[in-house]
N, C-alpha and C positions, 0 to 999 in steps of 0.2 A: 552462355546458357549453363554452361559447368557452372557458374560463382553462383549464379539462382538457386541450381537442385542444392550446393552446396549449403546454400543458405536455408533450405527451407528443411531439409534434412535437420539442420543442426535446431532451429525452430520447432520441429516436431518432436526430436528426443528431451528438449528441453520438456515441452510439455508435458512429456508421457512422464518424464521423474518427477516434473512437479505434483502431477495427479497421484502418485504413491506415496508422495514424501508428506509428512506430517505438517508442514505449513501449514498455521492455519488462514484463512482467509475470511475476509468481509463480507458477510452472504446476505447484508442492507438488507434483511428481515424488521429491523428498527427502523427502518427510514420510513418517515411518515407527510406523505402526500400534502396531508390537510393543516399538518403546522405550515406549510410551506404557499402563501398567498401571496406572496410580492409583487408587483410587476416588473421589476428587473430579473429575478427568478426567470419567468416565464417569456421576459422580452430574451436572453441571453437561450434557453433553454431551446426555444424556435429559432432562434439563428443557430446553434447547435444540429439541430435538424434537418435543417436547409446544407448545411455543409455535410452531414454524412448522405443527404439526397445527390449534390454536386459530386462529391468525393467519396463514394461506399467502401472502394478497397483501401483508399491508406487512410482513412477515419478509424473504419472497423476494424484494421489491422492495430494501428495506433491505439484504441482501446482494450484491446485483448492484451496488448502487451505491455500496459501499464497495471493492467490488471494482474497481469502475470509476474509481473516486477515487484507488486504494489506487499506479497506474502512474502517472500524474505527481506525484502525491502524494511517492513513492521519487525519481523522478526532480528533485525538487525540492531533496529531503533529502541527494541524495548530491551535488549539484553545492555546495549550501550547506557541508556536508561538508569535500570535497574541497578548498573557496577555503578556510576557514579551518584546514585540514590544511597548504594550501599554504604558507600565509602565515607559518606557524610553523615550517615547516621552512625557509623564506628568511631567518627573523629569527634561528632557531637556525644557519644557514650563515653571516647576516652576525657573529655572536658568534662564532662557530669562527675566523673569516679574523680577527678584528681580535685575538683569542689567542692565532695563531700568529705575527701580524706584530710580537708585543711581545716 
């Protein structure tokens, strides 16, 4: 019973610095319903369903903390990203200057 509060203690303070901390997050404001007509979509979407109706605590659990993952997780991906973006575009600018100096 100790390893649970333990657990769920450390799950709430997560949360609570997530909600202050500048991460930003995915707020699927752009996601649009009606591009979306598949039937695999919607066959996949209702078995989706049916397991959080089975299963509501470790579903709903398991989504909140993908969700919760999902903000430094991005912010991990695009700084990683971005350094080796950069790196490429320095190595392709020092290849430019040493082609125009010849």
């Amino acid at each position: 019973a100790l390893a649970i509060k333990t657990v769920a203690l450390a799950y709430v303070i997560l949360i609570a610095f997530m909600m202050v901390s500048t991460v930003k997050y995915r707020s699927f404001k752009d996601f649009d319903m009606a591009k979306r007509k598949h039937a695999p979509f919607f066959f996949f979407l209702m078995i989706f369903i049916i397991i959080i109706v089975l299963y509501p605590q470790g579903v709903l659990l398991s989504i909140a903390l993908a969700y919760l993952f999902s903000g430094p997780f991005s912010l991990l991906a695009e700084k990683i990203f971005r350094k080796s973006h950069k790196k490429e575009l320095k190595q392709e600018e020092i290849k430019n200057n040493e082609e125009n100096k010849n």
